[in-house]
N, C-alpha and C positions, 0 to 999 in steps of 0.2 A: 480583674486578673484574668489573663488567658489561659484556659484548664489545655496542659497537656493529656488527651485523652491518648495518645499514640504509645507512651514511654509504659513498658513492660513493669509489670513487679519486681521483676527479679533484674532491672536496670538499675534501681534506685539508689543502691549503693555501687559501689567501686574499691575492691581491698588493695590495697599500698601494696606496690612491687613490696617492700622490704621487709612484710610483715614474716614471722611474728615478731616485732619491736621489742617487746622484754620480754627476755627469759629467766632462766634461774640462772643461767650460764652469767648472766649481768651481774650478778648480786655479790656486794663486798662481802659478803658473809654468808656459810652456809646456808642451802634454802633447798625445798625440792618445788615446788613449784611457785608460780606468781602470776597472779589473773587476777580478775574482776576490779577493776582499777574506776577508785569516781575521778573526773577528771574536773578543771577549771584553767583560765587565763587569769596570772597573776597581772596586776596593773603594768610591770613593766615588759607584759605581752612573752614571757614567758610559762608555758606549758606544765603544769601539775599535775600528775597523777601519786593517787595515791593508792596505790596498788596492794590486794588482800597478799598475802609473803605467808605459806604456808613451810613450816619448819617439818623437821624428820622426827616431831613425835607425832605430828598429822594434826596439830593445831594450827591456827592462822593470827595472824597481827598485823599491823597498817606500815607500808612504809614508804614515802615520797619519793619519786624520781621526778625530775627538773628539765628541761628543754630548751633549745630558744627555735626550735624551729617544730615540735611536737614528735616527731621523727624520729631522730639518730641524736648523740649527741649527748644522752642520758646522764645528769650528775644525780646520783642513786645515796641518800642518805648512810652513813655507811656504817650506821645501828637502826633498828625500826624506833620509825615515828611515835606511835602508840600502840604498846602494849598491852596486853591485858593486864587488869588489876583488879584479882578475885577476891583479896584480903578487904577491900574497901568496895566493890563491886561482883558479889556472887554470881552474878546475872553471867559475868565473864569469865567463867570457869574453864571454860573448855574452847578458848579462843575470840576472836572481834573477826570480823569481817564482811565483804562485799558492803563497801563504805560507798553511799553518793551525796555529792557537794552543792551547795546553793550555797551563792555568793549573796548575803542580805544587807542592804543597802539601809536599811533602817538603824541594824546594828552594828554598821562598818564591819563587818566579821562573817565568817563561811559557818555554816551548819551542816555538818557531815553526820548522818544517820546511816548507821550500821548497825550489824544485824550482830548481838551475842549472846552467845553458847551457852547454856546455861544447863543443869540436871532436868527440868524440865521442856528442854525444850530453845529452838531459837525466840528472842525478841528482838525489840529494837530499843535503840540505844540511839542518845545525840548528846554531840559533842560542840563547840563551838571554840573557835579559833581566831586568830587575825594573822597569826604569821607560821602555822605549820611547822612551831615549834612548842607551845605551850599550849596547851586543849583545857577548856572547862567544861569536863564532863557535866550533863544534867541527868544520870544515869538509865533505867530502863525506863521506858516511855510507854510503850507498847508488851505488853507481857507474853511469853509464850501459848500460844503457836504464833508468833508472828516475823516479817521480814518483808524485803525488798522497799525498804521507806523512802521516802524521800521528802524535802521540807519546801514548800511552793516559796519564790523570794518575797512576796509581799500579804500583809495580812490582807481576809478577808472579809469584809463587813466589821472590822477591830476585831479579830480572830483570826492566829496563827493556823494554815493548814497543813495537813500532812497525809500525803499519799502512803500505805500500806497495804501486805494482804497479810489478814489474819489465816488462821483455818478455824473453821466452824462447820456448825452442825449442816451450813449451807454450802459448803467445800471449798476451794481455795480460788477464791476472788477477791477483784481491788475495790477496796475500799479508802473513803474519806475521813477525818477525822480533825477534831476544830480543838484552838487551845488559847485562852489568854493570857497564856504567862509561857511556853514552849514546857510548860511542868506540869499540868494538869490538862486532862482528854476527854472529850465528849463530842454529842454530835454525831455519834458514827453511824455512815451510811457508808450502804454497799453502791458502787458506781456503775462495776463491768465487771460481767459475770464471766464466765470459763463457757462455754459453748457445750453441747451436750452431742451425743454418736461420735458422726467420722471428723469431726472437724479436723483444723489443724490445731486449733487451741482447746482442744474438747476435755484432758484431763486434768491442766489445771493454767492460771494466769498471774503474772505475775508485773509490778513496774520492772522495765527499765533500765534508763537514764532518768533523771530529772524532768520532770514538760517544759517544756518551751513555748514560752509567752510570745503568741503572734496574734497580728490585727482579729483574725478568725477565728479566736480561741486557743487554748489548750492544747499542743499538738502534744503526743503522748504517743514513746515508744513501749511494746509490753513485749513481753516473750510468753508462748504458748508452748505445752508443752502435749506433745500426742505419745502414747505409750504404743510400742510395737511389738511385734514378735521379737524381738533383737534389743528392744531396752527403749529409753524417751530419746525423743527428740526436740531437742529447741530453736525455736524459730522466734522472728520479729514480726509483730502486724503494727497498725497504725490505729489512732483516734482521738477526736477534736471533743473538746470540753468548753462550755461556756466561760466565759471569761469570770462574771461577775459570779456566777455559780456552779463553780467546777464537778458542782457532784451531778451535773448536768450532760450525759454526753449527746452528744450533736450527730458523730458518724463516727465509723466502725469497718475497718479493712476486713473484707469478704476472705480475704487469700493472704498470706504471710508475703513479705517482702524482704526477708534476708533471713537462709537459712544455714546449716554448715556443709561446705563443697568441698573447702581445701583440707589438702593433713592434716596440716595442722588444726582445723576445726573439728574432725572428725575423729582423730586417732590421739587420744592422750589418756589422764586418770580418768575420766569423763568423757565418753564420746559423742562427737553429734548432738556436739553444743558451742550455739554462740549466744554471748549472757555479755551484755553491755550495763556500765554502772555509771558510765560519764562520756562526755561530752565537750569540745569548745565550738565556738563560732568563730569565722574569720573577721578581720575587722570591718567589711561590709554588710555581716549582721545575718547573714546570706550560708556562705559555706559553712558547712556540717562537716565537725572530725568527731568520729565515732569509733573512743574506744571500749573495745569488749574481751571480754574472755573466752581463747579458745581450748575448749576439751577438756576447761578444768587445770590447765597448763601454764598459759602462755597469755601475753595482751597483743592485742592486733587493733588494728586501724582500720576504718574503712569511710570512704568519704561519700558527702550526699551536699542535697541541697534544700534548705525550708521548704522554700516557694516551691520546689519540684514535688517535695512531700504533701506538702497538701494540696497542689494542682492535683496529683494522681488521686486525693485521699476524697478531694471535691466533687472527683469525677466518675470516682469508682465505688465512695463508702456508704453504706448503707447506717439507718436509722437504727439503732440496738433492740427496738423492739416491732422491726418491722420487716416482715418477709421470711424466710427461711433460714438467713442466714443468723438467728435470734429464735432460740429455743429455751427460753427460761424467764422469768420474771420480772419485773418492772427493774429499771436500775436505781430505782433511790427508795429503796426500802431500809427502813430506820430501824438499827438497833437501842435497847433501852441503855 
């Protein structure tokens, strides 16, 4: 592979003339805002998002919008997908949301991991699906404090994996987590820690979209979050995981490569925030459509490419525990 050393960080993506693509302004039914959308390509190559739909008590619920070109075009469920169900599900007390999709090919069916609300606190929650119309919940998975899940498509060593970050006594990084039945957890190692001072990712890390399985490993988008005089800021960095043992990272982007510029990233209930939940690829395997949430608002678009991601990632990322830009502890220390 020829490493583009020349292409800028902050080239990597490209946001869509027509962003922000869904607002509330779209929705058949009252809503005040709609962000953090996981996305997927159904078989007959149209565009699914299923997008967090935050209502006027200030709680959230899932609700699908449709494509055939990922763009414009939107046919919007015109009640929510899935709702919370606290009578049978306490854990979802106080909403469901920022949902991300893997298409599992074992079980002909999607596994959408979202994060719910609970009196204690956020967990995670997975749902599984075949047609984005009827879900079988397997309910909290991951107990509070936890979030930003996501389900790898194929088992590991006959072990189902799952990317999260808890909060711990070791503060808010990504961790692993192995399961043989998608119902019981163990396993749990910490991967990729939050970086320590000025970084950009220094006060805390979180997944995501889902990783994307390439020849190279693991590529793996996270958002870091730096606390300012003026409130947090979230940004995208990069990094590769070992194929066969993902709690293995490989390298680790120095500098953030997409952070918030436009309005609409910057100026909403949330500012100066972009927070991606999903993802398609074009059908050359190649192009990258990256949708994310802007400011807590709105879904937006922004396009990239694999091979460019990890040309820059090859040529620029450093080893996690090697050099300056790695101030904390090994990354596959084992919880009991």
């Amino acid at each position: 592979m020829a490493v583009q050393t020349r292409i800028r960080p902050h080239d990597l993506f490209r946001r869509h003339p027509a962003n922000p693509i869904l607002t509330a302004a779209h929705w058949p039914y009252p809503a005040h805002a709609v962000f953090n959308a996981g996305a997927t390509r159904l078989p007959d190559g149209t565009t699914l998002l299923l997008c967090r739909v935050e209502d006027h008590s200030g709680r959230s619920h899932l609700c699908a919008a449709r494509s055939r070109n990922g763009v414009d075009g939107w046919e919007i469920d015109p009640r929510p997908t899935l709702l919370p169900d606290p009578e049978r599900y306490p854990e979802e007390l106080w909403g469901i949301e920022d949902p991300r999709i893997t298409f599992v090919p074992e079980l002909g069916k999607y596994a959408v991991a979202y994060t719910s609300y609970s009196r204690g606190g956020p967990g995670v929650s997975l749902a599984l699906t075949a047609d984005f119309c009827t879900f079988e919940r397997c309910g909290v998975i991951m107990p509070p404090e936890d979030k930003n899940a996501a389900l790898l498509p194929r088992r590991i060593d006959g072990h189902w994996a799952l990317i999260h970050r808890p909060m711990t006594v070791l503060g808010s990084h990504i961790w692993i987590s192995y399961s043989p039945d998608l119902r019981h957890w163990g396993r749990h190692r910490l991967i990729l820690e939050a970086r320590r001072g000025g970084w950009w990712d220094a006060n805390k890390i979180g997944l995501a979209c889902p990783p994307i399985e390439t020849p190279q490993g693991w590529l793996m988008l996270y958002h870091g979050v730096r606390q300012t005089a003026s409130g947090a800021i979230y940004r995208l960095g990069l990094a590769l995981f070992d194929l066969a043992q993902p709690e293995w990272c490989l390298l680790r982007s120095p500098q953030w490569v997409f952070g918030p510029e436009a309005p609409y990233e910057r100026f909403g209930d949330v500012g100066n925030v972009v927070f991606p939940c999903g993802y398609t690829l074009d059908p050359d395997g190649d192009g990258l459509n990256l949708y994310y949430g802007g400011a807590d608002t709105c879904v937006a678009l922004a396009r990239s490419s694999v091979r460019m991601l990890l040309d820059w990632l090859l040529a620029h990322g450093v080893p996690p525990q090697a050099g300056p830009a790695f101030d904390g502890t090994s990354g596959t220390t084992e919880a009991n």
